[in-house]
N, C-alpha and C positions, 0 to 999 in steps of 0.2 A: 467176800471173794477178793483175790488179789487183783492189782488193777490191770494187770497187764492181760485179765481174764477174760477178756470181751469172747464171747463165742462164737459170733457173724464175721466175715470177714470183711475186709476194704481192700479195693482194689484202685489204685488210680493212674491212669493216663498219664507218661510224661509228654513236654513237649517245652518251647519257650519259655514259658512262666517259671519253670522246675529244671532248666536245665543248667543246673551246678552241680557241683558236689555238695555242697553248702543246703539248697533245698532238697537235694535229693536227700540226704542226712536228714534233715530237717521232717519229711515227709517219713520216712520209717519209725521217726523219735512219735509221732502225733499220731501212728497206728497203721501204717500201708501194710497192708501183708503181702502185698504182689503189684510189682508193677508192670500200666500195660505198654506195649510199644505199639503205637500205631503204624503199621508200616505204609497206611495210604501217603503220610507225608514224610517218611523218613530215610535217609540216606545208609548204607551200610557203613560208612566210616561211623555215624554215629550210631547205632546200633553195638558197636566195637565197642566203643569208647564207654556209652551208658551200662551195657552188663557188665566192664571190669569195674568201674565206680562202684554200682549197686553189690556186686558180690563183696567187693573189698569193706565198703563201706557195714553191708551186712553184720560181716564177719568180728569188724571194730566192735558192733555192740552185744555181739554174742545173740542175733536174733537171724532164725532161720527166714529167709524170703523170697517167695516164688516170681520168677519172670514171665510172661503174659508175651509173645509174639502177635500181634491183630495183623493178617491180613489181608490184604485190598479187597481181593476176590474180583468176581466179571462186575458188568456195570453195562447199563446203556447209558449214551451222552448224544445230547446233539452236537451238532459241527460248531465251527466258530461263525460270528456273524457281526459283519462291519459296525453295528451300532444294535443297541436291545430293540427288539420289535413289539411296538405295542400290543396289543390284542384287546378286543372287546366282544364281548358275550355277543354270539350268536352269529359271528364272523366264520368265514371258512379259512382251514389252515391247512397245509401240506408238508409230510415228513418224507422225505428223499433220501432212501436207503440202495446206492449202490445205482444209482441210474442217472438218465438224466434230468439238470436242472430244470423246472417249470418255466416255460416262455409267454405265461400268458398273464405275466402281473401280478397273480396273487402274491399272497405272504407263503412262505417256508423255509423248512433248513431244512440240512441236511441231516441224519442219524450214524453213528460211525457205528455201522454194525451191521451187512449187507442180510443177516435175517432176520430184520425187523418187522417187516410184510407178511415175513411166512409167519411168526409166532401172534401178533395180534388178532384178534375176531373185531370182525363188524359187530354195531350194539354194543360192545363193553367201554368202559370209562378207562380213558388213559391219563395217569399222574404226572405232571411237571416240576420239576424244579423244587423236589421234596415237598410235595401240596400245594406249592403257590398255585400253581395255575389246574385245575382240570378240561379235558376235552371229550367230546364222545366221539367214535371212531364209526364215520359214515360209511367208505368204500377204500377197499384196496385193490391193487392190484400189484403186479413182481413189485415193484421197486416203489410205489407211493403207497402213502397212506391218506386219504382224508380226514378230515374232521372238520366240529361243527366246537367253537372254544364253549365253556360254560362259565368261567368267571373272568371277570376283565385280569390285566397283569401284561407283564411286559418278558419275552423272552430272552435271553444274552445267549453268550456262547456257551458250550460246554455243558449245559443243562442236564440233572439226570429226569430219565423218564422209567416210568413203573409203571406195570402190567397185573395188577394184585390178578390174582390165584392161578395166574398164568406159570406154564414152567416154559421159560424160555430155553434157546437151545445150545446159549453159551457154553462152553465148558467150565469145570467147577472150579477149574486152576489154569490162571491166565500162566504167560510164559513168566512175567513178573512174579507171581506166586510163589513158581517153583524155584525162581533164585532166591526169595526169598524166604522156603522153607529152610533150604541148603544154607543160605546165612546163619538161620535160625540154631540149627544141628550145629554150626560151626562155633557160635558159641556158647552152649549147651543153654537153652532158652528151657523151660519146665513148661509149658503150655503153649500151644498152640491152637489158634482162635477160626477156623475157617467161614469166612463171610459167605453170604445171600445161599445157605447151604438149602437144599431144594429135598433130594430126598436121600434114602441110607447109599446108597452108589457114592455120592458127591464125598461122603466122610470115609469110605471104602476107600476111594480113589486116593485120598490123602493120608491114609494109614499105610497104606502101599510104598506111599512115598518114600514115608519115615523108618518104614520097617527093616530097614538093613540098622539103623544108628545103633551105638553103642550103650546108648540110654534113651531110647524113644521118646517123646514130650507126649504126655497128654493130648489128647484132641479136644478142643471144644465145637462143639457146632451151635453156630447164632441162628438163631431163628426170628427171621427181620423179611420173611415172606408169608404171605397168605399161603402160597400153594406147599411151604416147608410145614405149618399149623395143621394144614389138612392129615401130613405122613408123615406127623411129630414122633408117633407110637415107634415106629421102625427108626426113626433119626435116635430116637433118645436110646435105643436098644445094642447102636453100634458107636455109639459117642461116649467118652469117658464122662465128660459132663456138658450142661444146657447154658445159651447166656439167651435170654429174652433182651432180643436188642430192639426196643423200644422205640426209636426212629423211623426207620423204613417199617417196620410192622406197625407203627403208628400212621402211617400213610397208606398204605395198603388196607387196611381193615376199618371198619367206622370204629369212629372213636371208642363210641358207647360199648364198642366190643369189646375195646382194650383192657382193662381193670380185669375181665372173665378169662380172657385168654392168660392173662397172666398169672391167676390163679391158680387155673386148670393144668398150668404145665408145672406151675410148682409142683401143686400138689399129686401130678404125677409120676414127678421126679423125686418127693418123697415116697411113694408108695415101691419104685423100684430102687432106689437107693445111688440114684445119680446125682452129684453135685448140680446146683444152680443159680445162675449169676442172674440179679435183677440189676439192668443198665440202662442209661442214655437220660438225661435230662433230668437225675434226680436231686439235683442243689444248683438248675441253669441260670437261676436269677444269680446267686454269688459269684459268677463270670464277672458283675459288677458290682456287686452289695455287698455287706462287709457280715451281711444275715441273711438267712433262709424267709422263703416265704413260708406261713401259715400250713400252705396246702404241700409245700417243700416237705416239712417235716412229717405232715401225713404220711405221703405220699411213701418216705426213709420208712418210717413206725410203720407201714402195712408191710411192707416187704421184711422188716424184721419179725413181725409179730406171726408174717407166713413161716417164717425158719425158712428163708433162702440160706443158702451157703455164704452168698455172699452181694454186695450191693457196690455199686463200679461208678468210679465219675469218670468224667469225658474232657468238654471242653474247660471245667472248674477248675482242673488242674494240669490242662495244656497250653491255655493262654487267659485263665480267670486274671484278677487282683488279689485273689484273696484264696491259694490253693491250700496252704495249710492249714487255715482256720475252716474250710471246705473237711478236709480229713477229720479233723477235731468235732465240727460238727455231727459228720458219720458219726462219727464216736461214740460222743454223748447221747445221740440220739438211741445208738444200738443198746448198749448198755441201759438205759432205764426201760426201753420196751423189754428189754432178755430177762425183767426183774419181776415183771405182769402175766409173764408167761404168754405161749404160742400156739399155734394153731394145730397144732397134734395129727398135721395130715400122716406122719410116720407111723400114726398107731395101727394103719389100715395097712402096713410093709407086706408085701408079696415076699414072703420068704420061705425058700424051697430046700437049700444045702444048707445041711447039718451046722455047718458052723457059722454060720448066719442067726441062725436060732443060740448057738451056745450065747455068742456074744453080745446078742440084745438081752440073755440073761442076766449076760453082768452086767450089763445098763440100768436093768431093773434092780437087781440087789444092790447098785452103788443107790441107785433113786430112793430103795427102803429104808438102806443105810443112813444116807444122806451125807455120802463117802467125801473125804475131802480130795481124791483123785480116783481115777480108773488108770493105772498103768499098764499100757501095751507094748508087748516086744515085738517089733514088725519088721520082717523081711525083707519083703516088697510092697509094703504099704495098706494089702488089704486087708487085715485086720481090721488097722487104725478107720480106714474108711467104713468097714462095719460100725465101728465103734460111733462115729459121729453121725453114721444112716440115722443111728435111735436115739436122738437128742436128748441125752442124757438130761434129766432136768437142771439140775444145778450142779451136779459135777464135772470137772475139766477135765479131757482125757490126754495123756500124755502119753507123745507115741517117740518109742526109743527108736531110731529106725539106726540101721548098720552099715546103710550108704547117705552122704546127703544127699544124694540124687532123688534117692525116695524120701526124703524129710522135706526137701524142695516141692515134691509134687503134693503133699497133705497140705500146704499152707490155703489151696481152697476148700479144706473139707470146715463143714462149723465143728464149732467145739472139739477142735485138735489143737494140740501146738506140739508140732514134731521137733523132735531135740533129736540129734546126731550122737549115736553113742555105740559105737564097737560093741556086742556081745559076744558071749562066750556060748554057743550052743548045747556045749555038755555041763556047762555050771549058771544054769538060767538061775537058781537062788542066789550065787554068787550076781549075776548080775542084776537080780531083783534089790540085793542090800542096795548093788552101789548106785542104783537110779535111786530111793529111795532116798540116799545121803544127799545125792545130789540136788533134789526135788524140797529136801529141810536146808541148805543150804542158799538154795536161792529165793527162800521165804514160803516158796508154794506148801509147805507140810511143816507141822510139828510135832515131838512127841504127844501120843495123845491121840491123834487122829485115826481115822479109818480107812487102809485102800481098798481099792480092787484088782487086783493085778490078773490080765489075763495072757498065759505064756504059751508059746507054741510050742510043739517037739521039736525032741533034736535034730531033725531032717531043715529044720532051718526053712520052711515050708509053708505058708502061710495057709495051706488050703486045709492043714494039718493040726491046726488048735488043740490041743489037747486036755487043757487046764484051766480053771479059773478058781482063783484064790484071794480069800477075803482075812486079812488080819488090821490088827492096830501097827499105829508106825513108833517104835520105841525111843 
């Protein structure tokens, strides 16, 4: 296979370590298919400045690549506090949401969130400072919380705190959010990430948002809460695709859980044919090592061997040492799991419309074939997205799309690479030749080989597939 053929995709996180034109080049040469912007730390001047770099940049090497908006989302935080507060097991603490300060000596802070009271229960464990510290929640009342600490650790300011399977009562979209959607539309971002998403309301509420734009982004919805894992079924139903964000759903859930959940939502997300990102922490050691750990590369190798769509760094390539050999490593590692074959949760696909069904056909006949491409004409993208639903075993599918707007939004489907090519709706052979030319031109085909090309009617109409055709390429 050609090398540029990798099927899984790479997504990574710019920030300091990457932020040139220099690595950011660098980072698309070594395999990024999308890059993500984190908006919890990110200014709108630079947000400006990174998507004209990355698209121009893009466009130098003739590789289509998706932009990823992340962000912030709500959050609880405690207040700030003159110096860190120690704590030690079995000590009592108090959390001050919206009243007044304690006069009687103990320890506490305050919570910047006046319904922190109303949404915790007595008896449940409350998370500190991303699992540093737990506490168990003895009494409340309006404006305090009790507790009794469980592990020693020291508090600072700003601290986040978690409520696993709790649906607090923040809203899904702080007022920062939504400027930062409207940045996002302004300059045409291809995905958009919506954090601590709870249930299908919260991804409603953000589709609402975008729905006037001229080219709408994607929604992703992260699932990084216990209580989002419980009403995944309905999140994943109104989300265009899943990212399992690994951190906050690593704090929230026992650990032991983690590895199952992660599974589970793949494998759900193949069954209904949603894209899905495995993220957070999967090459953390190369923040400083110039190598993956042992359990690193597992960890890569499961999430490929699941057929996620796609697998995301973080901090590796927003302030690592070492973010493009981070990419490279993705890399290598995708590519020899994609060679052992995958875990075939897609065989068990729920598929209801008629053309859903034609087009995993021709996934099967390129598979009998053992086609050297599957060619799609895509309108708005959903074809191509069929086409990668049913992971084609070893064939690439290439999806002509007529806008890049929609060639930008397949770069997270697996096993696509969407090319940008004008078709002609009433001379779809005409344009079948000249994808073909184009396809033995840039090495992917030779005379000799086998497509599958599957062509929509002329209504230009995605939902409208009409055709699927199998010949040699001359």
């Amino acid at each position: 296979m050609h090398r540029s053929l990798r099927t899984t995709k790479i997504i990574a996180t710019l920030g300091p370590a990457t932020d040139s034109r220099e690595m950011l080049g660098r980072l698309i040469d070594a395999g990024m298919n999308i890059a993500r912007l984190n908006l919890s730390h990110a200014r709108p001047e630079w947000v400006h400045r990174v998507t004209r770099d990355l698209r121009e940049l893009a466009d130098q090497r003739g590789v289509t690549l998706g932009i990823l908006l992340d962000l912030k989302g709500p959050g609880i935080r405690t207040g700030d506090v003159p110096a860190p507060i120690p704590l030690t097991r079995g000590e009592r603490f108090t959390f001050v949401c919206g009243g007044e300060a304690p006069t009687d000596g103990g320890k506490w802070t305050s919570v910047a969130y006046d319904g922190f009271a109303h949404d915790v229960e007595v008896g449940k464990t409350l998370i500190v400072d991303n699992g540093e510290m737990k506490m168990h929640i003895l009494a409340k009342t309006e404006h305090r919380v009790e507790c009794e600490v469980l592990t020693d650790g020291s508090l600072g300011s700003r601290r986040h705190l978690n409520l696993p399977g709790v649906r607090v009562s923040l809203p899904a979209l702080t007022a920062k959010d939504r400027e930062d959607v409207l940045l996002g539309l302004a300059v045409g971002v291809d995905y958009i990430a919506l954090s601590f998403v709870r249930d299908p309301a919260d991804v409603e509420e953000l589709r609402t948002l975008v729905a006037g734009a001229a080219h709408p982004p994607a929604l992703i919805a992260k699932i990084e809460h216990e209580f989002a894992v419980h009403h995944f079924e309905g999140i994943a139903k109104v989300a265009d695709a899943i990212m399992i964000a690994r951190g906050d759903l690593g704090i929230e859930c026992p650990y032991e859980e983690l590895p199952i959940i992660q599974r589970r939502i793949v494998k759900r997300c193949a069954q209904i044919g949603r894209p899905v990102i495995v993220a957070t922490h999967m090459l953390e050691s190369m923040i400083e090592n110039p190598l993956p750990t042992r359990a690193e590369i597992t960890d890569v190798a499961n999430a490929v061997f699941e057929q996620a769509d796609a697998i995301m760094l973080s901090g590796e390539t927003t302030v690592g040492k070492h973010p493009i050999a981070c990419v490279e490593v993705m890399d290598n590692i995708a590519r020899r799991i994609e060679r052992s074959g995958g875990a075939g949760y897609h065989e068990a696909a729920e598929i209801w419309h008629p053309r859903e069904k034609l087009v995993q056909s021709a996934v099967r006949l390129a598979d009998q074939l053992r086609a050297a491409a599957i060619i799609v004409f895509t309108h708005n993208g959903t074809l191509a997205q069929y086409a990668g639903w049913f992971r084609a075993k070893s064939t690439p599918v290439f999806a002509f799309c007529e806008r890049m707007t929609v060639a930008r939004r397949l770069t997270l489907v697996r096993g696509v690479i969407p090319l940008f090519m004008p078709t002609c709706p009433d001379d779809l052979e005409g344009s079948l030749s000249g994808a073909v030319q184009r396809l033995k031109r840039s090495g992917h085909l030779r005379s000799g080989d086998t497509i599958v090309a599957i062509m929509p009617n002329a209504s230009a109409d995605d939902t409208f597939a009409d055709a699927v055709t199998m010949r040699p390429v001359a």
